[in-house]
N, C-alpha and C positions, 0 to 999 in steps of 0.2 A: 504493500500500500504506500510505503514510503517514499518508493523508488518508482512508481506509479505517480505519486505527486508533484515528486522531484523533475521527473517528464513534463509535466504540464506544466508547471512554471517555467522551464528551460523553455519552453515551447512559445510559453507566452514572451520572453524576455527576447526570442525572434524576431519575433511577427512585431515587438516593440520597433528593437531595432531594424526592420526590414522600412516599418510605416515612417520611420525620422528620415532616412536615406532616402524613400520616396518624396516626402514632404521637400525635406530637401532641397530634389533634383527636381521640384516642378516649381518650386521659389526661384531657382536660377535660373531653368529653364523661364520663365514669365518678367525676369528680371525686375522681380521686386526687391524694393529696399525702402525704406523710414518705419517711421514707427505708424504701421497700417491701423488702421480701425478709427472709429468715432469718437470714442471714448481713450484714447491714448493720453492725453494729457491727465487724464484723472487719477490712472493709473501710477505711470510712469513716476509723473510728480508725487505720488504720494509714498513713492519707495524713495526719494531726499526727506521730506516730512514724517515719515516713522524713526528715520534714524536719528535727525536734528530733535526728535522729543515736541515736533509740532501737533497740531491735532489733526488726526488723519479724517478726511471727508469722503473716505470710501472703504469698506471692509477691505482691512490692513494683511491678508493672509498673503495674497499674492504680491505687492510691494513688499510685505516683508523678506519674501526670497530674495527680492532684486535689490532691497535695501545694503546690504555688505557688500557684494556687487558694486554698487556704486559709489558708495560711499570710499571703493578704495581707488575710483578715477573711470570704473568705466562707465561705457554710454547706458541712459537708461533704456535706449532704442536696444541696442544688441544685447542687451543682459533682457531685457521684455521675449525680444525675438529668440531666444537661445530657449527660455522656461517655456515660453509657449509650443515649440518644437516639440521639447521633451514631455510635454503633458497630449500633443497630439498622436505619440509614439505609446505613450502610456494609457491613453485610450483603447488605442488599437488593443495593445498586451492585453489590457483587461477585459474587453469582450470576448478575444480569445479565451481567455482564461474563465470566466463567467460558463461559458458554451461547454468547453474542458471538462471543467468540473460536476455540471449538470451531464456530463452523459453525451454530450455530442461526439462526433468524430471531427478529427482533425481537421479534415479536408473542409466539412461544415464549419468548422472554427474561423478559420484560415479567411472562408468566401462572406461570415459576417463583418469581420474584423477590415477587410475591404471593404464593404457594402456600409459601413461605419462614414464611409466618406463619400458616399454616393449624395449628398445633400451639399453643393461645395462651402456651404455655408463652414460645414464642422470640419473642412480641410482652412476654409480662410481663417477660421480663430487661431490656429497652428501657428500665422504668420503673423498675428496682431499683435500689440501691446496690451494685450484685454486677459482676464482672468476665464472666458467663456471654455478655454480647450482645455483647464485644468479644471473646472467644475462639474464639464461633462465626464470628464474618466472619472471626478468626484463620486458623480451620479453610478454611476456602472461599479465602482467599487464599492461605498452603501448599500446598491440593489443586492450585490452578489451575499455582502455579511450580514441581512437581514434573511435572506433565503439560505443561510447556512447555518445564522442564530435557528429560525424555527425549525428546520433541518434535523435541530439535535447536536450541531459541533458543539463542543463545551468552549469553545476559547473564542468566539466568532462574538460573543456578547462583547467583550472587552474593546475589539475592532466595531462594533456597532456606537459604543458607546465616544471614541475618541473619533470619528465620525460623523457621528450624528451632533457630538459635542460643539467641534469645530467648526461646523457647516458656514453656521451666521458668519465665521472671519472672512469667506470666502467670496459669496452674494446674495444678492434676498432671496432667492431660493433656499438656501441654510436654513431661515428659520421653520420653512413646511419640514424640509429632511431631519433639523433638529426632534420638532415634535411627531413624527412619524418614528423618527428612532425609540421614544419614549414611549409610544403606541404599542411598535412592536416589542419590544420588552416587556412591558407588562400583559402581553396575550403569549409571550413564548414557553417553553418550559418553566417549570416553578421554582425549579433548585436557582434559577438566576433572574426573578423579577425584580428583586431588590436594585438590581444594578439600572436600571432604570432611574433610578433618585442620582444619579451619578452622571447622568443629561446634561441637567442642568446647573452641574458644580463645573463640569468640564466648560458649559458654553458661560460662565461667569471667568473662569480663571483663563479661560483659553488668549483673551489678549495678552496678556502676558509673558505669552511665545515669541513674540511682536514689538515685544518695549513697551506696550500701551496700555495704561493703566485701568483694571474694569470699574464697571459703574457701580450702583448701590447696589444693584441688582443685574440679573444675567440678562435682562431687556434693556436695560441702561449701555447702549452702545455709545461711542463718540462721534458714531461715523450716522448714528439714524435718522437724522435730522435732512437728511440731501434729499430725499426725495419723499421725506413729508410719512409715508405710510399709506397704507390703502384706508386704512382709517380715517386719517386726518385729509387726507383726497376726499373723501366722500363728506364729507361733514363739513369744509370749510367754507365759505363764500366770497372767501377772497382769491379770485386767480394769481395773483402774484406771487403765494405762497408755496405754488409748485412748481418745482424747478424745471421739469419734466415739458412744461410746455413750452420751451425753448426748443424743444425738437421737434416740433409741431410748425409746417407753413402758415404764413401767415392767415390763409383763409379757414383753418382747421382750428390754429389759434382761436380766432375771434369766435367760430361756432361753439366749440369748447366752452370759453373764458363764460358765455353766455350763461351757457346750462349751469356753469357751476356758481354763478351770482344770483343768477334766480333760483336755486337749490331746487333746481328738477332733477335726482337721484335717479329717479328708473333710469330717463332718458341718460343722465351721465353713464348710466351703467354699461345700456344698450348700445352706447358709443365705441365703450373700450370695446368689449365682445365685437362688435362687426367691425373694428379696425383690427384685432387680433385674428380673426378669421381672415378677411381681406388682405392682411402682411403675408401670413403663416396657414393655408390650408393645405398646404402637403404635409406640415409639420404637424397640425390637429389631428391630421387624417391620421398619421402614423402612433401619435399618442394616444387616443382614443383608440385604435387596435390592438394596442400594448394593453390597456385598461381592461376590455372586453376580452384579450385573448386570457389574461389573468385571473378575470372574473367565471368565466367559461372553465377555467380548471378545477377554482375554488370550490365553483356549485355541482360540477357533476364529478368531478374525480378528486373531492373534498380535499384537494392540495395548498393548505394553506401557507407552504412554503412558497409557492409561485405569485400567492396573494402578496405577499412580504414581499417579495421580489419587486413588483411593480409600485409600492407605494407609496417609491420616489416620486411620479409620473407624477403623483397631486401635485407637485410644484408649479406644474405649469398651468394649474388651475388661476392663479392670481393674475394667469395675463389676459382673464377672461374680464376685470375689476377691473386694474391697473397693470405699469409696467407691463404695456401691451405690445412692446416691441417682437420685429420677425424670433428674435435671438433667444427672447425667453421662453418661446415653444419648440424653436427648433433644436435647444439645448438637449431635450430628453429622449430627441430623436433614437440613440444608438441605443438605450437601454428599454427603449419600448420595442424595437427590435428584435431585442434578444426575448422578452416577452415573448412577441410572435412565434418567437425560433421553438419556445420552450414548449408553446401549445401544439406546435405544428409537426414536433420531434414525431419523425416514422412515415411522413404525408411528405416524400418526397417534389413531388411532381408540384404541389402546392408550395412549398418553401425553394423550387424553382421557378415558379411564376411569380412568387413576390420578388427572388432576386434581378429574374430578366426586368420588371418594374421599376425598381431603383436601381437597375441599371440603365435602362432607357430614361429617364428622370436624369439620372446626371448628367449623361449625355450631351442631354438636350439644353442643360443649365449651367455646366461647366464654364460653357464658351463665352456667356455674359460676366460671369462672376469673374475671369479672369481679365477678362477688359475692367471691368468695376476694378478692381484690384490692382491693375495695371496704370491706372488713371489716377492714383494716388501717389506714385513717386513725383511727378514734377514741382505737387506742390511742398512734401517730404523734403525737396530739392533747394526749395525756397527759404524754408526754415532753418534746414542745415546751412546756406550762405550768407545766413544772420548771424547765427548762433558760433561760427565759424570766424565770423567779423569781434563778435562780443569777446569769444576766446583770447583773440590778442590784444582787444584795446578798453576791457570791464574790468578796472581795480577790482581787488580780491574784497568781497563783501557788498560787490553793486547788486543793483535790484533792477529787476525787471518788469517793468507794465505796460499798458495796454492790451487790447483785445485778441490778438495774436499769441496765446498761452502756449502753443504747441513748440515754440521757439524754445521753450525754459527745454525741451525735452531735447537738444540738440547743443544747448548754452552751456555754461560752465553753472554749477549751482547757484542760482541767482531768485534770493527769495524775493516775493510778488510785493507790488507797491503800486497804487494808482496817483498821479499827480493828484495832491490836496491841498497845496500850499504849504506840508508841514517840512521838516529839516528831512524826514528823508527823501524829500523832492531832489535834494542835490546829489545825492546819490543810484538815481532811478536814470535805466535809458527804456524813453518810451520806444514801442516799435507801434508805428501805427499809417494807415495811408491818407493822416492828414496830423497836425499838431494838435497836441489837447490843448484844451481851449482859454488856459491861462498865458500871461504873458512871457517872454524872455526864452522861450522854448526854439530852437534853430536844431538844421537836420546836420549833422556830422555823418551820416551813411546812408548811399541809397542804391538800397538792395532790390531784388528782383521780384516780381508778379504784384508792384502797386506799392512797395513794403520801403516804410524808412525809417531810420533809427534817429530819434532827439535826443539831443538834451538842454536842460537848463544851463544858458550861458555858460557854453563849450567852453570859451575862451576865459572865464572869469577865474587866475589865478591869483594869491591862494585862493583854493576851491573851500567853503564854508565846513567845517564839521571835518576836516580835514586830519583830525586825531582821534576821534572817534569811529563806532562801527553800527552799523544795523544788532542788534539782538540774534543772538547766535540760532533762538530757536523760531527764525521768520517763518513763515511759510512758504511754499514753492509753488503753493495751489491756491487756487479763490473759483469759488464758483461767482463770486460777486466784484464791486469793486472793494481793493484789499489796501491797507494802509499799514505801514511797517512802523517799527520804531526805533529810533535812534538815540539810546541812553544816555544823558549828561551832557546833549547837545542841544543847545535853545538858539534859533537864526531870527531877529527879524525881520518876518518878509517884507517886502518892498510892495 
């Protein structure tokens, strides 16, 4: 049995490394480069901000790998790009492995573990600055130790629980998987329900893996505040409070902002569901099969180890409410998969017509997403010949503002500051495609795609505050406009 196991992980730790050498060789193949994704500055910058003991404004798990990393000089682009590699190779392993251990044959192992990336969605998080490719092998590794807790492993509780613990550091997802891990412990064997109360010690003490000190309680995050809750989305009347509709066009915007001034709740509701459906209905489609192919085990072939299996999949219940983006459904893609695989185990001809289906489905979808994906390096390209400029001519301890945040991710550590008129204003180079709108502000750099760099009376030597420094724990991030400080330094402005 030993050497039976020992196979299966060898096996999976292949197909790990076969999916990174692919990933790879279709990165250089497509010649992408910068820090890809939407969400890259939140990220990125927040692995400078865990280290400096700033307050992190985004679950601190995944900055915190990149955080030592960078803090000993490298980019937060290639240290983003290196972790997200190795979590989309760790995917693959683990659906392998998931399949493995359930009883599948190799060969079936091998053709899911591929078909893992037939959505190119979950090969592009691979190449992002984003936590999404390390939360989906999250998902498929929880799926797999809940279906092994109720299984009857004796040691599979312990991995359930550091798991299920962690989850919240990771994304809002976390907290369905935290309470689903709690769920299922207390329905698994008796000899280890206890260890369920051990949830929620792990997800209190858990930032502190991190450097980040926990709240009063394990709901008391630092990071919870960024986008509000599903809760306080539903309940508030004021649109400006959710961050979230910054990624909303301007015409979505305004319908939005509407329903939720006049506290029409259905209609809010009805909005996120048919924009979640409308992003992501390959990805519903496939997670609802997961669900159903689960449920179908449970009721007739009363397996309620397959039920545990899936009950990561409620995660992406919430992008029915909120956090309705394509990503938060298509995350749970691969582990609703393995669902199917597990209902469908024996029904060959059947688990060949789903593969020929997501295989025709990438196919067909491949082609755009690598243009998508491809049409992000010139502006990648732009940021890097700021941040490249900042490198040799940003005293050590300058600050960085304006709207163009994704420069910080290419710049040397340059914590955020928005012109306010205060003393760290002389320390601050705005990058922006016009001057902020104070006096004295002149362009010393003009970079490419509209982009130029200010500052406050270039030429004005000695430069004010000239023996002091910004506060060692600035921030690197603002979702808003951000204002530094500068200790023992008072300028009267002019």
């Amino acid at each position: 049995m030993a050497s039976s196991s020992r196979t299966e992980l060898l096996a999976a730790v292949g197909m790990g490394i076969a999916a990174v050498l692919a990933l790879l060789g279709v990165r250089e193949a497509l010649g992408l480069w910068g820090a890809l994704g939407t969400d890259a500055p939140l990220w990125g910058l927040t692995a400078r901000d865990v280290w400096v003991g700033a307050r992190p404004l985004v679950p601190p798990l995944y900055p915190g790998l990149l955080a030592p990393f960078v803090a000993g000089g490298m980019s937060p682009v290639s240290v983003g790009a290196a972790v997200s590699l190795l979590s989309g190779g760790l995917l693959c392993g683990l659906v392998g492995w998931a399949l493995r251990t359930m009883g599948a044959s190799f060969r079936t192992a091998a053709l899911a573990g591929a078909l893992a990336f037939a959505l190119p969605d979950v090969a592009g998080w691979a190449f992002q600055l984003q936590p999404d490719a390390l939360a989906t092998a999250w998902s498929v590794g929880l799926g797999l130790a809940l279906w092994a807790h109720v299984s009857g492993h004796p040691k599979a509780a312990a991995v359930v629980v550091v798991l299920g613990g962690l989850a919240p550091l990771l994304r809002a997802h976390g907290l369905v998987w935290a309470a689903v891990s709690v769920l299922a412990l207390l329905l698994g064997p008796v000899r280890s329900r206890w260890t369920a109360l051990l949830v929620p010690v792990v997800l209190w003490g858990g930032p502190l893996l991190v450097g980040v000190r926990p709240g009063l309680h394990p709901l008391d995050f630092a990071w919870s505040d960024r986008a509000g809750g599903a809760l306080g989305a539903l309940t508030t009347t004021d649109p400006t409070s959710l961050s979230y509709l910054n990624e909303l066009h301007r015409e979505q915007r305004a319908e939005y902002a509407q329903l939720v001034v006049e506290g029409r709740r259905l209609e809010q509701l009805g909005w996120h569901a048919a924009r979640s459906l409308r992003l992501a209905p390959d990805g519903w489609l496939l997670v609802l099969g997961g669900l159903a192919a689960a449920g179908r085990q449970a009721w007739k072939k009363k397996d309620r180890a397959s039920l545990a299996l899936a009950l990561p999949l409620l995660a992406a219940l919430p992008a029915v409410v909120i956090w309705s983006q394509r990503r938060h459904v298509v995350l749970m893609v691969p582990l609703a998969l393995i669902c199917m695989w597990t209902a469908l185990r024996g029904r060959k001809l059947l688990i060949g017509l789903l593969a020929v289906i997501l295989g025709v489905h990438g196919a067909v979808n491949w082609p755009n997403a690598a243009r998508a994906w491809q049409s992000e390096r010139p502006r990648a390209e732009h940021y890097a010949d700021i941040g490249n400029w900042l490198a040799h001519h940003a005293p050590t301890g300058s600050l960085l503002g304006g709207v163009f945040q994704d420069i910080g991710l290419y710049a040397p550590a340059m914590g955020r500051h928005d012109p306010d008129g205060s003393a760290a204003d002389w320390w601050t180079f705005y990058v922006g495609d016009r001057a902020p709108p104070a006096r004295g502000w002149e362009v010393v750099y003009v970079g490419p795609g509209g982009m130029s760099v200010y500052q406050r009376e270039p030429d004005r030597v000695p430069r004010p505050c000239a023996g002091q420094a910004p506060a060692e724990d600035t921030p690197h991030l603002a979702i808003a406009r951000a204002h530094a400080e500068v200790p023992g330094c008072k300028v009267d402005q002019e």
